[in-house]
C-alpha positions as CSV (number, residue, x, y, z in Angstrom):
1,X,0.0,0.0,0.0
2,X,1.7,3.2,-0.9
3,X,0.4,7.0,-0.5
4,X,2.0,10.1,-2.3
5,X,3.9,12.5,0.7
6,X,5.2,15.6,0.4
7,X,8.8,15.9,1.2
8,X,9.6,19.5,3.7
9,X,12.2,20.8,5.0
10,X,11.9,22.7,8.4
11,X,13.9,25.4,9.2
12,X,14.0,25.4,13.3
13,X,15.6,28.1,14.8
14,X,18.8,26.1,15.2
15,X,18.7,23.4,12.9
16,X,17.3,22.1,9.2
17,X,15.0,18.6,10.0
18,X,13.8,17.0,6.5
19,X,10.4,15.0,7.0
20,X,7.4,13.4,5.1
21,X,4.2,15.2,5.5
22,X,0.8,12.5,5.1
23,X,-2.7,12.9,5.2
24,X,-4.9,15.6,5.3
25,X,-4.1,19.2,5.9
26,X,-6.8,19.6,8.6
27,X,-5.7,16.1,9.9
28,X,-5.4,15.5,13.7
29,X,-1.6,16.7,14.3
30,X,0.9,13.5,15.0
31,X,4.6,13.5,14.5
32,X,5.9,10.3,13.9
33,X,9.7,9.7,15.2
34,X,11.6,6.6,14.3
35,X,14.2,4.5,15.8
36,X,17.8,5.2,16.0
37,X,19.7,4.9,12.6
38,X,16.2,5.0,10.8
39,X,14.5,7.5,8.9
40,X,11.4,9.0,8.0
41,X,10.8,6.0,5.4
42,X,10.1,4.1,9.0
43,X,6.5,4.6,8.4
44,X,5.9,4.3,4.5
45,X,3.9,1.3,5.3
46,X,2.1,2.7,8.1
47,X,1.0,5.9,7.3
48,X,-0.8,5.5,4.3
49,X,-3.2,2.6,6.7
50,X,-3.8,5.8,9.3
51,X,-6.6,8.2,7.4
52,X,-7.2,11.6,8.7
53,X,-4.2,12.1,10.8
54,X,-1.7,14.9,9.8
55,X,1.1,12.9,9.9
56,X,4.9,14.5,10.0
57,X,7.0,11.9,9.8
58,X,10.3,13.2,10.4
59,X,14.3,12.0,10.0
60,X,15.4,13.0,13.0
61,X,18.9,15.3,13.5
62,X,21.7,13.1,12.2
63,X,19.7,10.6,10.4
64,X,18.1,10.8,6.7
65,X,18.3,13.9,4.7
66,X,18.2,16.1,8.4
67,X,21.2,18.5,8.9
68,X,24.0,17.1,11.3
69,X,24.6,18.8,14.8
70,X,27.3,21.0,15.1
71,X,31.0,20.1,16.2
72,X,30.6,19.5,19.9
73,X,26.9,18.9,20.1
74,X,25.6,15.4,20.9
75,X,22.2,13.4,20.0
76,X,21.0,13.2,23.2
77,X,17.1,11.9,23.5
78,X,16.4,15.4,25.3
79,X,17.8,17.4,21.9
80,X,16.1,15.3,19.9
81,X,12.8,16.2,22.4
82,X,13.6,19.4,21.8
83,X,13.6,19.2,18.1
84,X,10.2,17.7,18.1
85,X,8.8,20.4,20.2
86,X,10.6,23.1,18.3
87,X,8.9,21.4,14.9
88,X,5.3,21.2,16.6
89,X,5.6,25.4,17.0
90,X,6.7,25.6,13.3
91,X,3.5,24.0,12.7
92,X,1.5,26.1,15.6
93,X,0.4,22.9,16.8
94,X,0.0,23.8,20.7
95,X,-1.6,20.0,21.6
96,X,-0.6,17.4,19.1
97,X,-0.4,13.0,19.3
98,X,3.2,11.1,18.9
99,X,3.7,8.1,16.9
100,X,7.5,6.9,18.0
101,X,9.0,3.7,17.0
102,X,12.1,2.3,19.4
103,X,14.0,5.2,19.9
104,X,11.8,7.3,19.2
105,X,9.0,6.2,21.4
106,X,11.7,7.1,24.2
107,X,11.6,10.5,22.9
108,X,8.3,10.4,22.9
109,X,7.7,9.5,26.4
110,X,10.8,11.4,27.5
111,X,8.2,14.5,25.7
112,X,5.0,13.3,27.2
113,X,6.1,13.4,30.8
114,X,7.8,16.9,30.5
115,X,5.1,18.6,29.0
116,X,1.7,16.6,29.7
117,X,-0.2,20.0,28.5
118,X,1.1,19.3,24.9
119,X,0.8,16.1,24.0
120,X,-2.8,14.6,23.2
121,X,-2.1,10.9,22.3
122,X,1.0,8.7,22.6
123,X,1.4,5.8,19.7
124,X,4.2,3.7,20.4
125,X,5.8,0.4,18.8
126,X,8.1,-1.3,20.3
127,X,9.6,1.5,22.2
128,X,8.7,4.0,25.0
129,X,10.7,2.6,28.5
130,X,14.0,4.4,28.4
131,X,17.8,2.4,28.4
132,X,18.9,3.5,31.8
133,X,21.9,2.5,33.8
134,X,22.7,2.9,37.5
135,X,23.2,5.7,39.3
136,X,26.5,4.4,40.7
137,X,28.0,3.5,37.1
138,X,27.1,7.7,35.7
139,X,31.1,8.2,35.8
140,X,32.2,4.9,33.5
141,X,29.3,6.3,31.1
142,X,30.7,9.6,30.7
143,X,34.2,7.9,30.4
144,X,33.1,5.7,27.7
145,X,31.6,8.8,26.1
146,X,34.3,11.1,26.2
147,X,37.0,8.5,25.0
148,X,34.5,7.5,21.8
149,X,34.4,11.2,20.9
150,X,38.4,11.4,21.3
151,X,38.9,8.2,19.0
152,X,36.2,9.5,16.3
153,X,38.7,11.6,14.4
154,X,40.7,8.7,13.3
155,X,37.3,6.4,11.8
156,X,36.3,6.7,8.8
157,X,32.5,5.4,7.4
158,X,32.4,2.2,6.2
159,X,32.2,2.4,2.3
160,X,29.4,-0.7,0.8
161,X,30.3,-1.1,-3.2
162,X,27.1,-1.7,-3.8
163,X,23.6,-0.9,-2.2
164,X,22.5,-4.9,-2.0
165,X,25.9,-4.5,0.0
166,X,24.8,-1.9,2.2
167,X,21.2,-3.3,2.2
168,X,22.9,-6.9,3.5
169,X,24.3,-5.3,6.3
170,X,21.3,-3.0,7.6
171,X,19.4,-6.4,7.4
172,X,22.0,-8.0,10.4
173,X,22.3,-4.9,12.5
174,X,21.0,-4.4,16.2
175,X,17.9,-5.8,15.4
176,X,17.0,-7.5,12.3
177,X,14.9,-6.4,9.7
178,X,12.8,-8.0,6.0
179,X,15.3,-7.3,2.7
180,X,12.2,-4.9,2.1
181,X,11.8,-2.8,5.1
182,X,16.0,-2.6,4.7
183,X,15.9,-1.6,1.4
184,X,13.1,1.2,2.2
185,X,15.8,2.8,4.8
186,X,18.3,2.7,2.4
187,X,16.8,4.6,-0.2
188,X,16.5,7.6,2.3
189,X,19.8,6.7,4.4
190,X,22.5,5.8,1.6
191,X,24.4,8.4,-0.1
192,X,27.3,8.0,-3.0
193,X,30.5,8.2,-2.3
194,X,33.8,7.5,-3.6
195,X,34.3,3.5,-4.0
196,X,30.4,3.2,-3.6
197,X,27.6,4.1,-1.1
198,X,28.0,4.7,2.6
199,X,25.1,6.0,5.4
200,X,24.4,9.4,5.7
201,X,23.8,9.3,9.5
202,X,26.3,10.9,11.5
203,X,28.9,8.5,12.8
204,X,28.3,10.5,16.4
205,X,25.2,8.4,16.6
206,X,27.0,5.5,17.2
207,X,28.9,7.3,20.1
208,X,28.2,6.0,23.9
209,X,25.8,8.7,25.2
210,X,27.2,11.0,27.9
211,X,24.6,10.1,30.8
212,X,22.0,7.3,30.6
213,X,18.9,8.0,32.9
214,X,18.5,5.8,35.9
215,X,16.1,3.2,36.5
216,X,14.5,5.6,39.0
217,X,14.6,8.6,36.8
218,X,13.3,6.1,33.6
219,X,10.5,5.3,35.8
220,X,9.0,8.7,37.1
221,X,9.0,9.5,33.2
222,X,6.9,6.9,32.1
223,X,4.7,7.7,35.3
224,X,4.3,11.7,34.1
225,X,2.6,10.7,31.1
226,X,-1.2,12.0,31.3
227,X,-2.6,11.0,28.2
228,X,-3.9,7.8,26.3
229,X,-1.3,5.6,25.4
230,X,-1.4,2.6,23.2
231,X,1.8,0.0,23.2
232,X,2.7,-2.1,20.1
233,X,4.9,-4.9,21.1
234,X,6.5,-7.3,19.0
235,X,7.0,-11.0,20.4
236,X,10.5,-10.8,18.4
237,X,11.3,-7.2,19.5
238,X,13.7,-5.6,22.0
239,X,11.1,-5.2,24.6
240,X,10.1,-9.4,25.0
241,X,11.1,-10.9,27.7
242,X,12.4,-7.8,30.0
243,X,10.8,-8.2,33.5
244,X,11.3,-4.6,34.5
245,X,9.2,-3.6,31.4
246,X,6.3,-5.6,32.3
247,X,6.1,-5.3,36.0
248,X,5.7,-1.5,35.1
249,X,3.1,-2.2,31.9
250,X,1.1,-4.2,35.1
251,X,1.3,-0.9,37.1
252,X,0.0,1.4,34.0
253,X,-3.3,2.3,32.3
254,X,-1.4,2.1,28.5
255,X,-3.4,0.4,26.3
256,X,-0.9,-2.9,25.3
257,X,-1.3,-5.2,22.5
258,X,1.3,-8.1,21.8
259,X,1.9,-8.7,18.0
260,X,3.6,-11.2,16.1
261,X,6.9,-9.8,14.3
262,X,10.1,-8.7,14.8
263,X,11.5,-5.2,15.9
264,X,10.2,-3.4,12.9
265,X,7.1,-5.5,12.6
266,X,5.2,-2.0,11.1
267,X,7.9,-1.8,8.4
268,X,8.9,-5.6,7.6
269,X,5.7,-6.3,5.4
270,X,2.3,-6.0,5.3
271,X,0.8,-8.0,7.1
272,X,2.4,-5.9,10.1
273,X,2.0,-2.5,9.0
274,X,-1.7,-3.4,9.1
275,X,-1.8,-5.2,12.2
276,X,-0.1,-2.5,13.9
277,X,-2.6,0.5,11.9
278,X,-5.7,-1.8,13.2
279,X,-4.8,-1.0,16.5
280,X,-3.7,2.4,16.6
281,X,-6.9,3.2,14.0
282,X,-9.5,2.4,16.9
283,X,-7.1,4.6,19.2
284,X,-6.9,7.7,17.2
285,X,-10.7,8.6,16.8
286,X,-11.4,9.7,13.6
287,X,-14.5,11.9,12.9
């Protein structure tokens, strides 16, 4: 199922974003944020199955056809929070919905415990409960940060001589993915270069982050969050199987519903993309 977007780019007071605008005009408002190393074409399959939302589906800073952070800036999920808000005034949208996949449900839910009073509806697929790491262990984090960011002048990209190359090794990463829904990143994310095609995400995404929140911290986020939420989670995703996670679902009103699929079960095929629309079509209510 394909739909025709309009490709945008949003100048933000301190930064160029790229994104894919769907639906209707007069649409409810719902940014869609995908997972770290993605892109906007994270939702090519799913937007189209969402009718009248006003869906900006954005490549976040460092990823996709988005500008790169300054020397000396980082890709924190709070800048990228920022980013999202900063969007939502370029579009004057004071209350709007969030559709995050992995990484970007984090944001998301970073976002929708900050500032309740914004956010109407929070969408999430296989994502929302933020990495955190003890309190105690704050000074190794930094010190792993700080010695990546010393070492990343002497790396260089790795350069794929072909796409199905490049395409090959998206398909292994962090979590797997269908040749297809690899290949639909990779249309967005590779760029030419001398002796073939390498990503155009910033290689400080791969950096250790400077501070991870703590399981405490983590929790009181999730807890903030005011509005509806509905959970997509895949039985092969990142979330199965972690106790912490679904002690805490137990605890919460979000609505939950466990699918078949793998990390990226709303891009793989689909079969997902429409399981996953089915259930966020009866959350958003449509008139």
């Amino acid at each position: 199922m394909t739909l025709h977007f309009e490709e945008v780019r949003l100048n933000l007071p301190h930064i160029e974003l790229a994104a894919h605008l769907y639906g209707p005009e007069d649409g409810q408002p719902v940014l869609a944020l995908h997972g770290w190393l993605d892109n906007a074409m994270s939702f090519a399959r799913l937007a189209p199955r969402l009718p009248g939302l006003r869906i900006v589906a954005l490549d976040f800073a460092g990823h996709g056809h988005s500008a790169h952070r300054p020397a000396g800036l980082g890709y924190s999920h709070w800048e990228h929070a920022f980013d999202v808000l900063q969007v939502a005034e370029q579009f004057g949208w004071q209350r709007f919905s969030l559709l995050g996949h992995s990484m970007g449900g984090i944001v998301a839910v970073l976002l929708a415990g900050a500032l309740p009073e914004r956010i109407e509806r929070l969408a999430l697929i296989d994502g929302g409960m933020p990495i955190t790491r003890e309190a105690a262990e704050a000074p190794l984090q930094l010190g792993d940060a700080l010695r990546g960011h010393l070492a990343l002048a002497g790396k260089r990209k790795p350069v794929y001589e072909s796409i199905e190359r490049a395409v090959q090794a998206r398909m292994h990463g962090v979590a797997a993915l269908s040749r297809e829904a690899a290949e639909r990143l990779a249309e967005r994310g590779l760029m030419p270069v001398p002796g073939g095609y390498t990503w155009r995400a910033d290689s400080r995404l791969r950096l250790p982050y400077a501070l991870r929140l703590d399981p405490a911290q983590a929790e009181a986020f999730v807890r903030a969050v005011r509005c509806p939420v509905s959970l997509v989670l895949a039985r092969q995703g990142l979330l199965a199987g972690r106790p912490p996670v679904a002690a805490l679902l137990k605890e919460l009103s979000f609505e939950v519903h466990e699918l078949p699929g793998g990390h990226h079960l709303h891009l793989d095929d689909e079969a997902g993309a429409q399981a996953v629309a089915d259930c966020f079509k009866a959350f958003f209510p449509v008139p």
